[in-house]
Every structure is written in structure tokens, then in C-alpha cells.
PDB file as gemmi writes it, atoms N, CA and C in Angstrom:
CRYST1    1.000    1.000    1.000  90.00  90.00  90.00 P 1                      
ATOM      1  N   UNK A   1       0.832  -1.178   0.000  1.00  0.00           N  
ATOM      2  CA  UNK A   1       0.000   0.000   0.000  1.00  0.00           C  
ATOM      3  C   UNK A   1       0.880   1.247   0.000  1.00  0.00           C  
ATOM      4  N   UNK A   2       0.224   2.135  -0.407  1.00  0.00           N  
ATOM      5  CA  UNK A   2       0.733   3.645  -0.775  1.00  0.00           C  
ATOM      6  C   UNK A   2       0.393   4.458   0.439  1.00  0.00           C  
ATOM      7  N   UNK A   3       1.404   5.331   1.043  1.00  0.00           N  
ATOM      8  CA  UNK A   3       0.840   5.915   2.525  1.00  0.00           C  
ATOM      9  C   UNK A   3       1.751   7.215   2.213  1.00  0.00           C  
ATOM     10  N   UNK A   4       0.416   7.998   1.730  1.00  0.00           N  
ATOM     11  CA  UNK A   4       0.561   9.358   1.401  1.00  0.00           C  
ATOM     12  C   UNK A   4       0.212  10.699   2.810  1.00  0.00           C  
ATOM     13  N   UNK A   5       1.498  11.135   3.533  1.00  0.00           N  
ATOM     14  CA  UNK A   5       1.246  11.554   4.682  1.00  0.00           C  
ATOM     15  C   UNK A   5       1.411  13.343   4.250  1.00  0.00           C  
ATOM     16  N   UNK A   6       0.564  14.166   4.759  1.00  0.00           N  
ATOM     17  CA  UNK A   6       0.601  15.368   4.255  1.00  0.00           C  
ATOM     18  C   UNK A   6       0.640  16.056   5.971  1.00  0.00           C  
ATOM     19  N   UNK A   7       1.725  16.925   6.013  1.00  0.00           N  
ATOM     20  CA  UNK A   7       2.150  17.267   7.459  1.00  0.00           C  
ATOM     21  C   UNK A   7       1.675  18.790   7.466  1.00  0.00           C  
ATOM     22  N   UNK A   8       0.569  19.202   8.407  1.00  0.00           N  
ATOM     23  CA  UNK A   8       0.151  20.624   8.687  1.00  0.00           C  
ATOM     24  C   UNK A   8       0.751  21.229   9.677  1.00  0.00           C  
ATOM     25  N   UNK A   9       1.387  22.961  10.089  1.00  0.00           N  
ATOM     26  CA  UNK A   9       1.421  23.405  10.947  1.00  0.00           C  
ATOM     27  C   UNK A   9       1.015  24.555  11.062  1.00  0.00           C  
ATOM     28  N   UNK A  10       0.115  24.807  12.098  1.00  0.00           N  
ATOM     29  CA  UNK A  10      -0.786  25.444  12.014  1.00  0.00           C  
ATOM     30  C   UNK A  10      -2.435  25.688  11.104  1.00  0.00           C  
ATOM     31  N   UNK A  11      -2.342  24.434  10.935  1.00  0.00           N  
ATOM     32  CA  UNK A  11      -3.724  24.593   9.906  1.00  0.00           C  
ATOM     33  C   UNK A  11      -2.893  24.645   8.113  1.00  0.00           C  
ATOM     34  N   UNK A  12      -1.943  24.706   7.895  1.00  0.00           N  
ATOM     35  CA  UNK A  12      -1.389  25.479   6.621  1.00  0.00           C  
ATOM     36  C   UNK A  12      -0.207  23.921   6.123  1.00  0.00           C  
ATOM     37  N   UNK A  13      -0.415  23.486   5.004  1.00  0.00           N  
ATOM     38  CA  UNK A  13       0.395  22.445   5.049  1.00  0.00           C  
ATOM     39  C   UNK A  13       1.628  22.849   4.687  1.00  0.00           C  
ATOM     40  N   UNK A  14       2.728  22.116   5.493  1.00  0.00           N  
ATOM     41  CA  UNK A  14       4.227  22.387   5.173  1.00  0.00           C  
ATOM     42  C   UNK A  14       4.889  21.250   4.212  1.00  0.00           C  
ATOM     43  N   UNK A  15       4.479  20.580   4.137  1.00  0.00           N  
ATOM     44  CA  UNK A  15       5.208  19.003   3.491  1.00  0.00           C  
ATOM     45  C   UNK A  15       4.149  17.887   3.555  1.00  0.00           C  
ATOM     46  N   UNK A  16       5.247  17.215   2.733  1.00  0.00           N  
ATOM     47  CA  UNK A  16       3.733  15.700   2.684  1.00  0.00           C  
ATOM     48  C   UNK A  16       5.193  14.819   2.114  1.00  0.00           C  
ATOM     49  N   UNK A  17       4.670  13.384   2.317  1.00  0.00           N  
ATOM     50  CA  UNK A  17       5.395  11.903   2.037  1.00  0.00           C  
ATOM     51  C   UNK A  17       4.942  11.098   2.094  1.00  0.00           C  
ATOM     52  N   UNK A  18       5.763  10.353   0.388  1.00  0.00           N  
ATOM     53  CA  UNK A  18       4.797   9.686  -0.140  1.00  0.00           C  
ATOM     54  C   UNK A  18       5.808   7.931  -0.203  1.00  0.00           C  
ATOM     55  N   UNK A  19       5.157   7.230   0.336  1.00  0.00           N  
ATOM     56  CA  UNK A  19       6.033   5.955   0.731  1.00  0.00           C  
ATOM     57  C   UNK A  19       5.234   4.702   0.413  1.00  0.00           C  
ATOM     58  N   UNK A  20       5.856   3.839  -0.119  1.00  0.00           N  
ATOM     59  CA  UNK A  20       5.419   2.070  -0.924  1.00  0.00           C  
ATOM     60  C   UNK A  20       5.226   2.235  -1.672  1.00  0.00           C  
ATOM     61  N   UNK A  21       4.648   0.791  -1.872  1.00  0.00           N  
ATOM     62  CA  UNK A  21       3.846   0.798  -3.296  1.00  0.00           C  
ATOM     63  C   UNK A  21       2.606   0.182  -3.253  1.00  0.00           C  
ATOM     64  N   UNK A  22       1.648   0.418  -4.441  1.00  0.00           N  
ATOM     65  CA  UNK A  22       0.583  -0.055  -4.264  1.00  0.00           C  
ATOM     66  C   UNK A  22      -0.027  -1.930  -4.072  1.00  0.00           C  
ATOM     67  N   UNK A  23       1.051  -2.031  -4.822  1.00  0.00           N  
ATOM     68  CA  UNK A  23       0.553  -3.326  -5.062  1.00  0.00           C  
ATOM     69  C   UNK A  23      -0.618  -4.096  -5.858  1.00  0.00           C  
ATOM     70  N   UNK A  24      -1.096  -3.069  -6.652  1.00  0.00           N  
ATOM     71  CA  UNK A  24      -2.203  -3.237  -7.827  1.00  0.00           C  
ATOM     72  C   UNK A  24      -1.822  -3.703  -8.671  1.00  0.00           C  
ATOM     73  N   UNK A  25      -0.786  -3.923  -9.470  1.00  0.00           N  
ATOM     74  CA  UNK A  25       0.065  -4.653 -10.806  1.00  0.00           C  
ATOM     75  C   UNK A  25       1.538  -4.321 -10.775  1.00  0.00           C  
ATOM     76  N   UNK A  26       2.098  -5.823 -11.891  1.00  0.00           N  
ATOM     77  CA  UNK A  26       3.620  -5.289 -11.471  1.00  0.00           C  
ATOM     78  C   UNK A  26       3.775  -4.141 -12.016  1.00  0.00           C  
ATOM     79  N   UNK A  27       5.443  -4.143 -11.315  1.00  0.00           N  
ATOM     80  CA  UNK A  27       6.283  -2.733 -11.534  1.00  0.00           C  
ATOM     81  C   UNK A  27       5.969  -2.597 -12.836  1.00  0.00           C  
ATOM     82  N   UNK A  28       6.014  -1.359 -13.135  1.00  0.00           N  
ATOM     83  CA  UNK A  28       6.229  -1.031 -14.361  1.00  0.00           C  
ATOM     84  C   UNK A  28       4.675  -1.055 -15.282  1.00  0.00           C  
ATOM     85  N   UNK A  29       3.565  -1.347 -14.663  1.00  0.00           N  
ATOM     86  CA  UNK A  29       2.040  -1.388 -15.108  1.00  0.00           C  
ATOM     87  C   UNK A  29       1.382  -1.300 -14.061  1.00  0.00           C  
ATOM     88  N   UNK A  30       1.498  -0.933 -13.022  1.00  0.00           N  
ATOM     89  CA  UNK A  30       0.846  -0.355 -12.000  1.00  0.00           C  
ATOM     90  C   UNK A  30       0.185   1.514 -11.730  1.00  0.00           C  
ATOM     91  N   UNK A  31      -0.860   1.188 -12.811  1.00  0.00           N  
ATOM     92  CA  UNK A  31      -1.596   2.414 -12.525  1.00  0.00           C  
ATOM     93  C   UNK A  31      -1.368   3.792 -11.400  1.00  0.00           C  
ATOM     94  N   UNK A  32      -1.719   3.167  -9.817  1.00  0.00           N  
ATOM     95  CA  UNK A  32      -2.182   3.895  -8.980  1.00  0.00           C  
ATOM     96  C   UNK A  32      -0.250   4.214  -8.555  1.00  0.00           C  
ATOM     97  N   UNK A  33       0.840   3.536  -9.074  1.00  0.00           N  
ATOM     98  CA  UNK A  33       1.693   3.660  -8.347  1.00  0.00           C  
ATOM     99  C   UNK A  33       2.598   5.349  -9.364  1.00  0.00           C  
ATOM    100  N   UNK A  34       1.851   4.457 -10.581  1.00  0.00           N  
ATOM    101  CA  UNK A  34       2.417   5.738 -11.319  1.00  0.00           C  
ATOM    102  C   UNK A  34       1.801   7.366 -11.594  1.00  0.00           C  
ATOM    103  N   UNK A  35       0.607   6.680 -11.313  1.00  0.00           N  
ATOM    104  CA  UNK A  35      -0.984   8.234 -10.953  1.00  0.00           C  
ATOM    105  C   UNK A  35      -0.045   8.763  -9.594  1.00  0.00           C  
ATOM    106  N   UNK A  36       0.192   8.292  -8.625  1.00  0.00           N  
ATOM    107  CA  UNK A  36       0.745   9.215  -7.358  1.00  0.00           C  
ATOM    108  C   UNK A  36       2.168   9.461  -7.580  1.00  0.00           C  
ATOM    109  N   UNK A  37       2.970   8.632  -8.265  1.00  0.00           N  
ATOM    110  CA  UNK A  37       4.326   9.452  -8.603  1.00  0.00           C  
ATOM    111  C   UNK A  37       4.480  10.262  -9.243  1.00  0.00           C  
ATOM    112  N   UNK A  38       3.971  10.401 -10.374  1.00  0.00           N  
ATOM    113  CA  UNK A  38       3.606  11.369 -11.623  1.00  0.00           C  
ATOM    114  C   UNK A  38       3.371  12.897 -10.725  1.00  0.00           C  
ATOM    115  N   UNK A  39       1.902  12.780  -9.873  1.00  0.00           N  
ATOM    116  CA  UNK A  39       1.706  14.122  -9.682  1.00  0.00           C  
ATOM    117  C   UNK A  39       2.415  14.153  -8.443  1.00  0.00           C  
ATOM    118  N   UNK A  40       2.702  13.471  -7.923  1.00  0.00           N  
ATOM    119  CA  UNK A  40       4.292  13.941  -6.400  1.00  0.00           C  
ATOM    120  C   UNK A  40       5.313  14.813  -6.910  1.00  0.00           C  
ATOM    121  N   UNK A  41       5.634  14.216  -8.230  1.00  0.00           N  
ATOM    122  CA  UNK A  41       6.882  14.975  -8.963  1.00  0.00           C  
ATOM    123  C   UNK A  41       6.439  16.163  -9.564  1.00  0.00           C  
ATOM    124  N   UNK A  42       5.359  16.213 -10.009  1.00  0.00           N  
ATOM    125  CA  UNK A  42       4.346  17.517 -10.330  1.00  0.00           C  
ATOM    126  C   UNK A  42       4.678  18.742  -9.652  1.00  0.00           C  
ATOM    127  N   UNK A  43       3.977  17.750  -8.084  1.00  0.00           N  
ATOM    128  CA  UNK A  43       3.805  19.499  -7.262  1.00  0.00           C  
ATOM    129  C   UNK A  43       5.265  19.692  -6.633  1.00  0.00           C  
ATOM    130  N   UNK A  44       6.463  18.117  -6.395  1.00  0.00           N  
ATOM    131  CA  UNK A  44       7.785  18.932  -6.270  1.00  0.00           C  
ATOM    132  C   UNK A  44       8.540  19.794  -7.190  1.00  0.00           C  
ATOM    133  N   UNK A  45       8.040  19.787  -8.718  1.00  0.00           N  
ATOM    134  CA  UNK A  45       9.020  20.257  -9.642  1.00  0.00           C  
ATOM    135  C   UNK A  45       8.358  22.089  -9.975  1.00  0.00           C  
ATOM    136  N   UNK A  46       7.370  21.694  -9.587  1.00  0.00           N  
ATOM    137  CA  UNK A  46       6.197  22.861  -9.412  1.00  0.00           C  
ATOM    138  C   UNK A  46       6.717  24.014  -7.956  1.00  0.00           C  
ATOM    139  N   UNK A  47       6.608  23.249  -6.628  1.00  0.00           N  
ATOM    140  CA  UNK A  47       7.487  23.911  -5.648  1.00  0.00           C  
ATOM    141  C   UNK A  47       8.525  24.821  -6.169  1.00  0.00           C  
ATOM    142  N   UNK A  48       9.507  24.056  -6.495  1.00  0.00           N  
ATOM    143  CA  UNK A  48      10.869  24.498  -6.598  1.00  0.00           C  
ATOM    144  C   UNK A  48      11.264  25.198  -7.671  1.00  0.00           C  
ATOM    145  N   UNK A  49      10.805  24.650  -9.364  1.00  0.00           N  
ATOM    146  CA  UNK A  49      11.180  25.059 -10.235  1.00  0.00           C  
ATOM    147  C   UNK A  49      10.176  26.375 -10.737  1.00  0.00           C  
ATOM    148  N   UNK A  50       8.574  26.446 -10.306  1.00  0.00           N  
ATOM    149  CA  UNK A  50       8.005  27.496 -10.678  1.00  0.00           C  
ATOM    150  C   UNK A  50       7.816  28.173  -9.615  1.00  0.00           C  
ATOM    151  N   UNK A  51       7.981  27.947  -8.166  1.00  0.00           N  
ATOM    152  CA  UNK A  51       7.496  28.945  -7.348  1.00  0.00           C  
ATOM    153  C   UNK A  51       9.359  29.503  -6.964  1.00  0.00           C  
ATOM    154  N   UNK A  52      10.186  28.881  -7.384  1.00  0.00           N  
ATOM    155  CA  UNK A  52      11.217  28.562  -6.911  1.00  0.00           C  
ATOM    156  C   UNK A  52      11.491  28.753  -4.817  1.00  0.00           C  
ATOM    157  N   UNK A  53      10.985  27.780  -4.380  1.00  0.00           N  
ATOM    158  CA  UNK A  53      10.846  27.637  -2.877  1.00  0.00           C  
ATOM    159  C   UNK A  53      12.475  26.650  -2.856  1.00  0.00           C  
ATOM    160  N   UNK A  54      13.335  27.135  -1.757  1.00  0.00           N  
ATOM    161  CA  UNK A  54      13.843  26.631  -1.197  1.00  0.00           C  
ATOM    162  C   UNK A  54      13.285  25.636  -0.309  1.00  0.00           C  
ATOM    163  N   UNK A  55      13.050  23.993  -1.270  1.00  0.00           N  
ATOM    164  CA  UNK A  55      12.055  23.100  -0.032  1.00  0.00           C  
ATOM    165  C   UNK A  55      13.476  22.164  -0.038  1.00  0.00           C  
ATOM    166  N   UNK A  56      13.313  21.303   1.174  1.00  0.00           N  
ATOM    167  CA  UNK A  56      13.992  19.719   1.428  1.00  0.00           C  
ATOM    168  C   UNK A  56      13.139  18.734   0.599  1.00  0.00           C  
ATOM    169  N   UNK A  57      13.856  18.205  -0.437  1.00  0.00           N  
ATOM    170  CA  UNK A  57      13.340  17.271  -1.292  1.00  0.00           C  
ATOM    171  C   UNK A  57      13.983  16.006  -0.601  1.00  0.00           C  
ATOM    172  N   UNK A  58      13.226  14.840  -0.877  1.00  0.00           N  
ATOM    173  CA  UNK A  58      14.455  13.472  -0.497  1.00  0.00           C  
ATOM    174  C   UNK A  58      13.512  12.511  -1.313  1.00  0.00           C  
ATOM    175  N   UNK A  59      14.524  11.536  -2.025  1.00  0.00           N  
ATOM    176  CA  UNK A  59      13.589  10.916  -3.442  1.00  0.00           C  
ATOM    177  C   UNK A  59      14.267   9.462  -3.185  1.00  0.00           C  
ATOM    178  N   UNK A  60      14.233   8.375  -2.702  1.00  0.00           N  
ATOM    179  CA  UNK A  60      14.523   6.928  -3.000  1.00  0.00           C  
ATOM    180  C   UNK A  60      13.706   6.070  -3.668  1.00  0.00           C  
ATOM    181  N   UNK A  61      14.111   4.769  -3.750  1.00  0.00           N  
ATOM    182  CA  UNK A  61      12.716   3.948  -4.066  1.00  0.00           C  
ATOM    183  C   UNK A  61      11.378   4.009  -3.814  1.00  0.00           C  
ATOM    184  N   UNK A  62      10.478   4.186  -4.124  1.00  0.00           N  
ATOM    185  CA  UNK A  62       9.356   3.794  -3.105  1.00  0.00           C  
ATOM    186  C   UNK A  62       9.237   5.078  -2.608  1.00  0.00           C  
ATOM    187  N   UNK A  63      10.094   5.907  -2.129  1.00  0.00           N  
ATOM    188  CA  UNK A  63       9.878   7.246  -1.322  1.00  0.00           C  
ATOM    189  C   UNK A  63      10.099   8.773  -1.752  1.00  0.00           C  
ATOM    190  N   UNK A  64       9.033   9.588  -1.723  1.00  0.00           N  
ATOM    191  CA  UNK A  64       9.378  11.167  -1.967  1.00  0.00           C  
ATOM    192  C   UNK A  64       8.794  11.910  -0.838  1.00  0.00           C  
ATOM    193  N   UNK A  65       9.607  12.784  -0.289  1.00  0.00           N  
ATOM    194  CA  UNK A  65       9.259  13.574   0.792  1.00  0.00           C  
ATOM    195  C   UNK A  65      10.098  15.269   0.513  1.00  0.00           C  
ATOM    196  N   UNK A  66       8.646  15.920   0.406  1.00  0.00           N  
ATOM    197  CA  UNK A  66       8.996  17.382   0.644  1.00  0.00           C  
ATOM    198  C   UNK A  66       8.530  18.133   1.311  1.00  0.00           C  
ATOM    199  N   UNK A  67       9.384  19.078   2.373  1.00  0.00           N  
ATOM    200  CA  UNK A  67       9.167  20.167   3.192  1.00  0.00           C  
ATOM    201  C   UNK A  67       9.686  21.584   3.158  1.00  0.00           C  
ATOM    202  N   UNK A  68       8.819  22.545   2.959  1.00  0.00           N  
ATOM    203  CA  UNK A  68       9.089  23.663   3.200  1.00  0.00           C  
ATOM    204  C   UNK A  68       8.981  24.493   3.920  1.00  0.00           C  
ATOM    205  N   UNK A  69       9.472  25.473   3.746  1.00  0.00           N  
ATOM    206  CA  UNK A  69       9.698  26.544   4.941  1.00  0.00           C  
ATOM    207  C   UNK A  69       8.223  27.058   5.644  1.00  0.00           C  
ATOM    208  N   UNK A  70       7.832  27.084   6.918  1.00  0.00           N  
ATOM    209  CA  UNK A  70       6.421  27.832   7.277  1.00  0.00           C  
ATOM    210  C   UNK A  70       6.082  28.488   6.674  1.00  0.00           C  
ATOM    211  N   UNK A  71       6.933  29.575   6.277  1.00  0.00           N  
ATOM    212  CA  UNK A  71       6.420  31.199   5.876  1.00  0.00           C  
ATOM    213  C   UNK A  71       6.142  31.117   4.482  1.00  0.00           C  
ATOM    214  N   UNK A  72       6.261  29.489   3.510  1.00  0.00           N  
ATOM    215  CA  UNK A  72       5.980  29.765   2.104  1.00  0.00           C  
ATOM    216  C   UNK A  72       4.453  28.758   2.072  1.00  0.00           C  
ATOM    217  N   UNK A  73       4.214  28.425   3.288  1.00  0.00           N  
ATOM    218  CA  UNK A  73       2.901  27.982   3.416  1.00  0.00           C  
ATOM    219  C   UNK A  73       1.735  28.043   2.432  1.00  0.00           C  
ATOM    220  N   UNK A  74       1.576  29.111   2.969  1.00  0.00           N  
ATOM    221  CA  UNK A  74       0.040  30.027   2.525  1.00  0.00           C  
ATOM    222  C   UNK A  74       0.516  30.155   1.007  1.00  0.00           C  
ATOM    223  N   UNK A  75       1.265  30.574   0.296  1.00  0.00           N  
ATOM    224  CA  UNK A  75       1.876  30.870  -0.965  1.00  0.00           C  
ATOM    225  C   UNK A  75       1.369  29.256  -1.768  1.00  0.00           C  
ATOM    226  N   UNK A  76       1.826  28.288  -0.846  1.00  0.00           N  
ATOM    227  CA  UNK A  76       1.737  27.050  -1.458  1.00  0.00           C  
ATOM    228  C   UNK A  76       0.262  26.196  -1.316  1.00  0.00           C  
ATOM    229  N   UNK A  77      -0.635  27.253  -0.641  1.00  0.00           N  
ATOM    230  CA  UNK A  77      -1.853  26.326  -0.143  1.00  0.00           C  
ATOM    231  C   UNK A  77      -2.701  25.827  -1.689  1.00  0.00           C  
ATOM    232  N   UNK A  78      -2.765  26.235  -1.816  1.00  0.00           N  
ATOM    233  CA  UNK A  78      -3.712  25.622  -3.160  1.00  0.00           C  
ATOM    234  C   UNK A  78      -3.239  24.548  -3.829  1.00  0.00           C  
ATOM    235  N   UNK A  79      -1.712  24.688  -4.239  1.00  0.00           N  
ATOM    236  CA  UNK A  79      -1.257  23.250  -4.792  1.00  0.00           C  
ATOM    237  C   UNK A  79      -1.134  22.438  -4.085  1.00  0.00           C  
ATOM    238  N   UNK A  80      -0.994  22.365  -2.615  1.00  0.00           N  
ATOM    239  CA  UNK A  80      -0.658  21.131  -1.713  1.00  0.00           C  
ATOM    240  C   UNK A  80      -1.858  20.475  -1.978  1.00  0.00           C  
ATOM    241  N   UNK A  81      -3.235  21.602  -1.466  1.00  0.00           N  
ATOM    242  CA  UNK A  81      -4.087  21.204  -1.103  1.00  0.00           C  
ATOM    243  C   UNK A  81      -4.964  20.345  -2.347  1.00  0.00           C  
ATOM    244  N   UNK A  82      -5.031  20.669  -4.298  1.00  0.00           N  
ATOM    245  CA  UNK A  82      -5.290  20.423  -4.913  1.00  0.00           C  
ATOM    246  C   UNK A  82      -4.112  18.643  -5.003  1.00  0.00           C  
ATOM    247  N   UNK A  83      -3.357  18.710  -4.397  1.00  0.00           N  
ATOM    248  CA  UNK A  83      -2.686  17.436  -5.099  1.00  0.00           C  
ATOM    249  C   UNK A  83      -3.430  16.377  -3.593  1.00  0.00           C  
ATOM    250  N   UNK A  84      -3.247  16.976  -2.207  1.00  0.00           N  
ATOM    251  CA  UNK A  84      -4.233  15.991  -1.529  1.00  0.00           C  
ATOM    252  C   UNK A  84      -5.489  15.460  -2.012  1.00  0.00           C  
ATOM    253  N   UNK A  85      -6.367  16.397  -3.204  1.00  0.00           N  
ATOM    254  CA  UNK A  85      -7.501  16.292  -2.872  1.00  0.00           C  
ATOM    255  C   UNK A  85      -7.679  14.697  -4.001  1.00  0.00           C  
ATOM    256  N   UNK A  86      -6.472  15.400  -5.080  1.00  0.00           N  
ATOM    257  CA  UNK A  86      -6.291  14.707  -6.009  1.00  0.00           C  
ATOM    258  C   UNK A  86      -6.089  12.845  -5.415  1.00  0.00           C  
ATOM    259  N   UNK A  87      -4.855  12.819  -4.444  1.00  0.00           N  
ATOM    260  CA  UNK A  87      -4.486  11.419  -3.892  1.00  0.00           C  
ATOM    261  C   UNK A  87      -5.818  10.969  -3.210  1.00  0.00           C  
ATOM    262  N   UNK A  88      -6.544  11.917  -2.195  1.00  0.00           N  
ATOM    263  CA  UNK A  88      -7.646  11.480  -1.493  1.00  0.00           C  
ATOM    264  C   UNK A  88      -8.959  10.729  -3.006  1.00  0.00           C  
ATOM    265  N   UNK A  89      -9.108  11.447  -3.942  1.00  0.00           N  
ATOM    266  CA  UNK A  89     -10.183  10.522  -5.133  1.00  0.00           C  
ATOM    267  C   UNK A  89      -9.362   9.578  -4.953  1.00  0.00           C  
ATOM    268  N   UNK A  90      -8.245   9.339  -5.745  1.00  0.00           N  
ATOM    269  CA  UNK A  90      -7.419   7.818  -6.186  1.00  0.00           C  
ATOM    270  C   UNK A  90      -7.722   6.941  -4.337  1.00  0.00           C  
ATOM    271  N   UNK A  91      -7.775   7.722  -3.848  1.00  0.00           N  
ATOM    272  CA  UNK A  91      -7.452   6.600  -2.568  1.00  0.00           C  
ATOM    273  C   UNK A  91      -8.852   5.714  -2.782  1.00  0.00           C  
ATOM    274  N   UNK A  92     -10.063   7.216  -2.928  1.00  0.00           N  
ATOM    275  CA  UNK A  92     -11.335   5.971  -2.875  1.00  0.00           C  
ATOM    276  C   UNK A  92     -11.888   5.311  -3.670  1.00  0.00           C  
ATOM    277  N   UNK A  93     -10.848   5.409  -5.071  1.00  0.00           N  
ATOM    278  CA  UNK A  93     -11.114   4.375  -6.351  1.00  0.00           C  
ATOM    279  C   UNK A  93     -10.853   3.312  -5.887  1.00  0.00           C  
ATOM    280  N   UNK A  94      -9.348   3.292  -5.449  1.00  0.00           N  
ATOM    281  CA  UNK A  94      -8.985   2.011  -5.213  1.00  0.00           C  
ATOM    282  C   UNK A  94      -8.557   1.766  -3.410  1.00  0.00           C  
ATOM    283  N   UNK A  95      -9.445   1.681  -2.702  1.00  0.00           N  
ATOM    284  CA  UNK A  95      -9.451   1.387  -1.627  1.00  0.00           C  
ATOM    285  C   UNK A  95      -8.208   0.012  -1.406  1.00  0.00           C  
ATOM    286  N   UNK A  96      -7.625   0.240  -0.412  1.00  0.00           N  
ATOM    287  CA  UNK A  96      -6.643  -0.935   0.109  1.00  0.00           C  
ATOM    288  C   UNK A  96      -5.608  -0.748  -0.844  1.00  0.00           C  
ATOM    289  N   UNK A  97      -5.401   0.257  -1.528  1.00  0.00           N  
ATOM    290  CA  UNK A  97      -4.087   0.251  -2.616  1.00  0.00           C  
ATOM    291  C   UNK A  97      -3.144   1.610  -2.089  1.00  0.00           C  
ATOM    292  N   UNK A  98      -3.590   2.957  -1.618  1.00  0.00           N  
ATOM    293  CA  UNK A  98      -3.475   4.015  -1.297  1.00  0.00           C  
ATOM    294  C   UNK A  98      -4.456   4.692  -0.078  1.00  0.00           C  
ATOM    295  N   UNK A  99      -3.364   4.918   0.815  1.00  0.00           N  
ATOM    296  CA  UNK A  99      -3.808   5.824   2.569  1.00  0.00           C  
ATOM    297  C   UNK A  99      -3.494   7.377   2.512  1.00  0.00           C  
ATOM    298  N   UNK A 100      -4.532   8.261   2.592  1.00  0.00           N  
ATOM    299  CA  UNK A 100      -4.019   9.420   2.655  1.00  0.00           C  
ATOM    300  C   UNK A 100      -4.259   9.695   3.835  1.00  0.00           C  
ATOM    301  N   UNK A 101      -3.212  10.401   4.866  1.00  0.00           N  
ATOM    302  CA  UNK A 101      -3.309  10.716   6.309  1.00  0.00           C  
ATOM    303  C   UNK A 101      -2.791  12.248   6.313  1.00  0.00           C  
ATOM    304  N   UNK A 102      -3.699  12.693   7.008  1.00  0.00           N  
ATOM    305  CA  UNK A 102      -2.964  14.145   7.542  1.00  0.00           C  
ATOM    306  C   UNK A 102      -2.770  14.134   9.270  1.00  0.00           C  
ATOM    307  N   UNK A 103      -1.259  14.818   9.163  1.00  0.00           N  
ATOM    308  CA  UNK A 103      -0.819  14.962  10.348  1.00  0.00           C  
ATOM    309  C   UNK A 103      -0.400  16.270  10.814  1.00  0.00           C  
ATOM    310  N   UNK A 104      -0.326  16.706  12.075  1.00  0.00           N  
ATOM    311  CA  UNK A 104      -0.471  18.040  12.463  1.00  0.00           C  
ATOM    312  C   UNK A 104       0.925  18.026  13.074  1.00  0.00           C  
ATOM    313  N   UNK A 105       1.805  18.832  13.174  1.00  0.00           N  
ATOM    314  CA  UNK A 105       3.202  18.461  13.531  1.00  0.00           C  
ATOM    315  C   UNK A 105       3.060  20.261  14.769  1.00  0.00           C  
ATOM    316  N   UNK A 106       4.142  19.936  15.283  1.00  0.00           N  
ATOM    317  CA  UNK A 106       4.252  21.262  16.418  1.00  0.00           C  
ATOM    318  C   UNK A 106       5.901  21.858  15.934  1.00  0.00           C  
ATOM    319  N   UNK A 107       5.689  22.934  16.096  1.00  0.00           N  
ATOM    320  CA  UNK A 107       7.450  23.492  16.120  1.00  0.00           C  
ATOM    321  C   UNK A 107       7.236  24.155  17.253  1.00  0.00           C  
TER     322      UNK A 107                                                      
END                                                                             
């Protein structure tokens, strides 16, 4: 399963991470694995290259995680929030393939 974690502080999302795999078909023909990588890389290449935000990217197998600065929050609310809303449909197409969780973090 796909466990798409989107981290808020203060109400305003700062980062999100996106970890596994779905397990719907193999590598390489797996729909839901390539629908959530596709637009992960979207809204990171989108972050950085059109808003140009100094974010922490980190990209392995299986894993993409990006965080940015508090104060570019609000600047970034609409795309975070349009790519959650986006993972949250896919989650309830395919139930048991993809988890979207939001978590509230403290500084």
C-alpha cells in the first residue's frame, strides 16, 4: 500500500510523504503507483522550479518527501491542497491500494 502523509502546521500544510507501493500490478504497469508518482513529482518540480521555494526534497525507491519553509505555506496552499484532494479521489477508487493521512506536527 501507498501511505501518502501530508504534514500541517498550524492549519497550513508544510510538506507531505509519499512511501510504498501499491501493489495493484507489477512494476512497471501499476496504474495507482504511477498516478501518485507522476503528480508527487508535479507538485515537487512545481514547488521548486516554478514557485522557486527553497524546499527539502528526499527521493529513493518507493519514497518522496517534501518540506518547506512555514512562511511559504500560505503561498503554497492551493497546490498542496489540490494534489491531496487529487491522492484522497485515487485513494477511494482504489481502496486498500493508497492511505491518505494528515498529520499536524508542532514546532
Amino acid at each position: 500500500m501507498i501511505l501518502a502523509k501530508f504534514f500541517s502546521l498550524e492549519n497550513k500544510i508544510v510538506g507531505f510523504e509519499i512511501s510504498g507501493h501499491s501493489g495493484y500490478a507489477e512494476q512497471g504497469s501499476d496504474i495507482i503507483c504511477a498516478s501518485v508518482s507522476s503528480c508527487a513529482y508535479m507538485v515537487a518540480n512545481t514547488v521548486t522550479e516554478i514557485y522557486r521555494v527553497e524546499a527539502e526534497v528526499e527521493v529513493d525507491e518507493g519514497f518522496l518527501s517534501l518540506s518547506v519553509p512555514a512562511s511559504q505555506a500560505e503561498r503554497l496552499e492551493s497546490l498542496f491542497k489540490g494534489f491531496r484532494l487529487h491522492l484522497n479521489a485515487l485513494a477511494e477508487d482504489y481502496r486498500g491500494y493508497l492511505k491518505v493521512k494528515n498529520v499536524s506536527i508542532n514546532k
